[in-house]
C-alpha positions in Angstrom: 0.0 0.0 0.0 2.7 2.4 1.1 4.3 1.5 -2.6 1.3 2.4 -4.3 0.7 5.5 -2.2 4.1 6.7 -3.6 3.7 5.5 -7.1 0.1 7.6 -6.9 1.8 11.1 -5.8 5.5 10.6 -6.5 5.3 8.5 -9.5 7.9 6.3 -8.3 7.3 3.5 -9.5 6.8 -0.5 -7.3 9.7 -2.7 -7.1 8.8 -6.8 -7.0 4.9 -6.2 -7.4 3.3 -9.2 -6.0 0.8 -10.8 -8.4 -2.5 -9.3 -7.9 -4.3 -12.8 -6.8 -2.3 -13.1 -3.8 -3.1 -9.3 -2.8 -6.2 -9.3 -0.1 -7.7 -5.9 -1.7 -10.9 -6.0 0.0 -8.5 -5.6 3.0 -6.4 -3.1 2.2 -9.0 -0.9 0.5 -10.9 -0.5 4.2 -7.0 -0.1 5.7 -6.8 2.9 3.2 -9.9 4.2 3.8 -9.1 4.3 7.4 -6.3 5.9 7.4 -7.4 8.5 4.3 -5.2 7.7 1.8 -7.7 5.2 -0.3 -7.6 8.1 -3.1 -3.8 8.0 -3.0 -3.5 4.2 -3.4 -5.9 4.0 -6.1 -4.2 6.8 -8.0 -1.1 4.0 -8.1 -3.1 1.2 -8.8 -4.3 3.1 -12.1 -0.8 3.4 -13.4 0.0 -0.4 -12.9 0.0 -2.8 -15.6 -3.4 -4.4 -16.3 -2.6 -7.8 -14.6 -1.2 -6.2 -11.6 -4.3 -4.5 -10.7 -7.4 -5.7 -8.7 -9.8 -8.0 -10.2 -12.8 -6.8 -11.5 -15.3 -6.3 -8.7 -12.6 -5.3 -6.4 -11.4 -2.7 -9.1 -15.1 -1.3 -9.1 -15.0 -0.6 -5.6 -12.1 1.0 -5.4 -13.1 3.2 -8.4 -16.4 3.7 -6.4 -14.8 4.5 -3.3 -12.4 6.9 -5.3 -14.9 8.8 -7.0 -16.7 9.3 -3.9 -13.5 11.2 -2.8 -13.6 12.9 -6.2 -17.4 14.2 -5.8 -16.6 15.3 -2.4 -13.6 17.7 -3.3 -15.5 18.7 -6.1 -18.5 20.0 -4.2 -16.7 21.6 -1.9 -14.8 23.5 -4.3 -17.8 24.7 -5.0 -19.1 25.8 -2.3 -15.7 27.5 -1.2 -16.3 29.6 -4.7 -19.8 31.0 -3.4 -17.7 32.0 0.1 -15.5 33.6 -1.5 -17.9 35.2 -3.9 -19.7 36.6 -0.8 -16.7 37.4 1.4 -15.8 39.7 -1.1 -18.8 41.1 -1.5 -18.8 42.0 2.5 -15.0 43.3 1.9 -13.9 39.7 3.8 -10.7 38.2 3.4 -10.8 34.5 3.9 -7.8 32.3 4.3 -7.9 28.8 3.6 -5.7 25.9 5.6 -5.8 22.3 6.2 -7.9 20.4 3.2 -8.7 21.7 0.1 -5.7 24.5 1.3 -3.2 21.5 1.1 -4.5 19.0 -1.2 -3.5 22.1 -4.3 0.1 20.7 -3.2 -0.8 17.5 -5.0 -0.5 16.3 -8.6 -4.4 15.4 -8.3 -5.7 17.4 -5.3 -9.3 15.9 -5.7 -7.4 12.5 -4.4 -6.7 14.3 -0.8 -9.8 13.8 1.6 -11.4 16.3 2.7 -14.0 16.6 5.5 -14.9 20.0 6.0 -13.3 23.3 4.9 -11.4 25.4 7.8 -11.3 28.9 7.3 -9.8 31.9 9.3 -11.8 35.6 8.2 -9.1 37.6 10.5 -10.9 40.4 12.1 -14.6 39.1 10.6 -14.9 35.8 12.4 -18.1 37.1 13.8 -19.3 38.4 10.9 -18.6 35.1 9.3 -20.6 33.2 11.6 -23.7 35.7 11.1 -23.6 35.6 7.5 -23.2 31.7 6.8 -23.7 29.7 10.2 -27.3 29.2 9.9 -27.4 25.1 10.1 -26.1 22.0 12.5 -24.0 25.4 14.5 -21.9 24.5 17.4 -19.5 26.3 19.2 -16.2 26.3 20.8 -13.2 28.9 21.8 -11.3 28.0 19.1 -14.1 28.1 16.1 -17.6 28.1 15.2 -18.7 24.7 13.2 -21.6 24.9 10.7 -23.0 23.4 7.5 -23.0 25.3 4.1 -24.9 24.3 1.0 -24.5 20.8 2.5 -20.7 21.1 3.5 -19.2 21.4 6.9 -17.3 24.4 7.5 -14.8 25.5 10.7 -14.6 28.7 11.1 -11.8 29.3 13.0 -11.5 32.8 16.0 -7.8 31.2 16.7 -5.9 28.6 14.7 -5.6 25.9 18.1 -7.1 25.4 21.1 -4.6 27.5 23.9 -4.5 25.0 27.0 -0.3 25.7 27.9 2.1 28.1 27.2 3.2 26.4 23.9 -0.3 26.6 22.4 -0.5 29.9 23.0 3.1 30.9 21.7 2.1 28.5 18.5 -1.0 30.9 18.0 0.7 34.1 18.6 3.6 33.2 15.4 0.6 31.6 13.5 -1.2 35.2 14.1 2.1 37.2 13.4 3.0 35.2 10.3 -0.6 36.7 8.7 1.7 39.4 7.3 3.1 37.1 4.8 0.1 35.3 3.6 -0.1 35.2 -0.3 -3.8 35.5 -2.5 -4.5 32.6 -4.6 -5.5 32.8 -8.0 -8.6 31.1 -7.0 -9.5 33.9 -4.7 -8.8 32.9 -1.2 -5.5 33.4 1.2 -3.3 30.8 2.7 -0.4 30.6 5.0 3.2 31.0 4.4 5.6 27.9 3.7 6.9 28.0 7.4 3.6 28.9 9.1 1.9 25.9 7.2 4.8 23.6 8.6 4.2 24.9 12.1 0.7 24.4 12.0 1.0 20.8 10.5 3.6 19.9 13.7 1.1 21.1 15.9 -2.0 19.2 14.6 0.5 16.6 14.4 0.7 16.9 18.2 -2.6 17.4 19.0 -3.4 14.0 17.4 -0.7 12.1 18.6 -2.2 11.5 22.2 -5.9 12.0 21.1 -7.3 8.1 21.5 -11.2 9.2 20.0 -9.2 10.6 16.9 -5.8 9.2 16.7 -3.0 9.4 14.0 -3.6 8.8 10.1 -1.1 7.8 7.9 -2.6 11.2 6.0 -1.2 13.4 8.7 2.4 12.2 7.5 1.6 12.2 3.6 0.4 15.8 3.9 4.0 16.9 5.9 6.0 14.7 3.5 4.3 16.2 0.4 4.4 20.0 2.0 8.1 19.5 2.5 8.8 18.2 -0.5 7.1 21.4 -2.3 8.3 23.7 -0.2 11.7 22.8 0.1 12.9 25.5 -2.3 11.1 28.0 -0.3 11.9 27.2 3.4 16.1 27.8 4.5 16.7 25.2 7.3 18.1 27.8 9.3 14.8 30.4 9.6 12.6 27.2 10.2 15.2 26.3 12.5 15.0 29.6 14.7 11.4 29.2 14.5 10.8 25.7 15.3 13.2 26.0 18.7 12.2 29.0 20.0 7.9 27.5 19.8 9.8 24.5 21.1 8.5 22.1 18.9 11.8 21.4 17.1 11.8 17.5 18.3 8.7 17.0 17.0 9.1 18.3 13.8 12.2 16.2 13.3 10.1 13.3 14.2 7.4 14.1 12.1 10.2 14.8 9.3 11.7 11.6 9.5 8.4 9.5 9.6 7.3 11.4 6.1 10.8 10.5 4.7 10.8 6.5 6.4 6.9 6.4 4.5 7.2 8.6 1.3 10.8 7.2 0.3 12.3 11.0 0.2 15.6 12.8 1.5 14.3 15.4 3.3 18.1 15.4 5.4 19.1 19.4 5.0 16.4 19.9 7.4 17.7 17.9 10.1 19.8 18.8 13.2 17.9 16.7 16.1 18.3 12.8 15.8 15.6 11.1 16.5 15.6 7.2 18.0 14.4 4.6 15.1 11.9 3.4 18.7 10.3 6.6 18.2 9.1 6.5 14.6 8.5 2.6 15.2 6.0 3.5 17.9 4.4 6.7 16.0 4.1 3.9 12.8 2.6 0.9 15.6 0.1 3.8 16.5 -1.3 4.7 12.8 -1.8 1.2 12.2 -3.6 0.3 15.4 -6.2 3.2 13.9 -8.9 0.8 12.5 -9.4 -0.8 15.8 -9.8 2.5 18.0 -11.6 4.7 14.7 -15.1 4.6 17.0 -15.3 7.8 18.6 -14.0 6.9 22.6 -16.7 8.4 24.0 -18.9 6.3 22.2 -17.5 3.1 24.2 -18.2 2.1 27.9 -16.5 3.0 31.1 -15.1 -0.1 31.1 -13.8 0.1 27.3 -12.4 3.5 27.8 -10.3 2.6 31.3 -8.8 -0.4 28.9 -8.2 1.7 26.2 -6.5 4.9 27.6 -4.4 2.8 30.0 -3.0 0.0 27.2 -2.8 3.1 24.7 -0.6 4.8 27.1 1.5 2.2 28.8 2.0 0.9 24.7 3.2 4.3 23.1 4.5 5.8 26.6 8.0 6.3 24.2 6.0 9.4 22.9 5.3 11.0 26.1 8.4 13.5 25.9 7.1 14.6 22.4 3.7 15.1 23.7 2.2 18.6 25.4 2.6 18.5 29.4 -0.4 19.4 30.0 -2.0 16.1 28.0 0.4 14.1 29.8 -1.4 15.4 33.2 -4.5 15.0 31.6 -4.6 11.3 30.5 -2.7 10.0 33.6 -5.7 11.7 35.5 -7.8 10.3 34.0 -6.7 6.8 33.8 -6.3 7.4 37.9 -10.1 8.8 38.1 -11.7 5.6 35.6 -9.9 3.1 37.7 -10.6 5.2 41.0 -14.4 5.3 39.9 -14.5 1.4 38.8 -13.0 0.4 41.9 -16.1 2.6 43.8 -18.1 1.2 41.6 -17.2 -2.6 42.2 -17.0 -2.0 46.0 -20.7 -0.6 46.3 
């Protein structure tokens, strides 16, 4: 699959294909989807040699599931063009990120999934919400969520949510890099090079301990992919002096050497923290173990979350340095409170 994935994007092409009968790709195609790269691996699979590819039926639902993907993007291109159309009107700038922001760094950006659009309107987030939150609306400090013409939108009053110090400090470069945003030709803002790369680290972060949502293997296409465009763009030693004064420059490197362990690419200039080969063994033992915890947490019992947040922890415990304080705190309080409560519990 990860051959595919690169053959898809990278157009490198598969060493030693295996012959298509002996490929489970009922299997892999729900692994894919899982881990939202199914657009990506069927991209490759198009460029292989007829026999190579899956049989018939199989073929279809991939190309089903694909176009799905395709329809999705597609629409919500759409709908981004009537924002945009109607923030200008209201003199409205609207910058894009995340999604539809970095699938354009593909060769087919309708192959990047896409569940909502995130905006940031600057100074107009409240203006935003009153002119299109009208349906499904819910609201947090960080951004207002609503549906639009049928497609979920973030509106976002502060790029991440500010629990520590470092959240904060993330949010007040994110804020300070707005001077250096660049208009697209299709209308709408987006972040510069470095700013996009911080952001990325720190959603990279924010998943990393997060059991209801945990790590995708899309999380590291979408860095490996942003590197690899930007890397004529970004000098090591500015992202550098960024990255370590947010302290966030482990992470990155860990990040950084996942994407290049995954996509197959030399990404090396931008190195000067080494990371243990544990580390990105443990990040990689977490993406796969996704299909089995992809059920929203607080959907499971009490019993079923106490199992889950205590062998999740004590199994990836090597990424506790890499992980914000605070979380740390967080989880170990509450595995203490669940087995604190079942223990009550049992005892009454």
């Amino acid at each position: 699959m990860i051959a595919l994935i690169r053959y898809g994007i990278l157009d490198k092409k598969p060493d030693n294909i295996p012959p298509s009968a002996v490929v489970d790709w009922d299997k892999m195609m729900d692994f894919a989807a899982a881990q939202g790269v199914l657009g990506w691996v069927w991209d490759g699979i198009c460029k292989l040699p007829k026999d190579d590819q899956p049989p018939r039926q199989q073929a279809i639902n991939w190309g089903l599931s694909a176009q799905g993907i395709w329809d999705r993007y597609n629409k919500q291109k759409r709908v981004l063009v009537q924002m945009i159309d109607i923030c200008n009107q209201n003199n409205i700038r609207l910058l894009l990120f995340k999604g539809i922001a970095l699938s354009e760094l593909f060769p087919r950006p309708e192959s990047r999934p896409s569940g909502d659009i995130d905006i940031y309107l600057f100074e107009d987030y409240k203006r935003g919400d009153q002119i299109f939150a009208k349906e499904n609306v819910t609201r947090t400090n960080k951004r207002t969520g609503f549906d639009y013409q049928g497609v979920h939108i973030e509106n976002h009053r502060i790029f991440l949510n500010a629990y520590k110090k470092k959240q904060v400090n993330a949010i007040k470069y994110l804020e300070s890099s707005l001077k250096d945003i660049r208009l697209t030709k299709d209308g709408y803002y987006i972040m510069s090079p470095i700013a996009n790369i911080v952001y990325q680290v720190m959603h990279f972060l924010a998943h990393l301990d997060d059991i209801s949502n945990p790590l995708s293997l899309r999380f590291v296409v979408d860095f490996g992919v942003s590197m690899t465009h930007y890397k004529d763009y970004i000098h090591p030693e500015e992202l550098k002096a960024v990255l370590k004064s947010l302290k966030i420059a482990e992470a990155f490197c860990l990040l950084l050497r996942l994407a290049e362990i995954i996509m197959g690419i030399d990404l090396g200039c931008y190195y000067f923290k080494r990371i243990e080969r544990e580390d990105c063994e443990s990040v990689i033992n977490l993406i796969k173990s996704r299909p089995m915890q992809s059920v929203s947490l607080y959907r499971k019992s009490f019993i079923e979350r106490v199992k889950m947040y205590s062998s999740h922890y004590i199994k990836f415990n090597r990424l506790f340095k890499y992980m914000f304080q605070n979380r740390i705190e967080y989880v170990l309080k509450s595995i203490r409170e669940l087995f604190s409560v079942s223990v009550r519990r049992f005892i009454n």
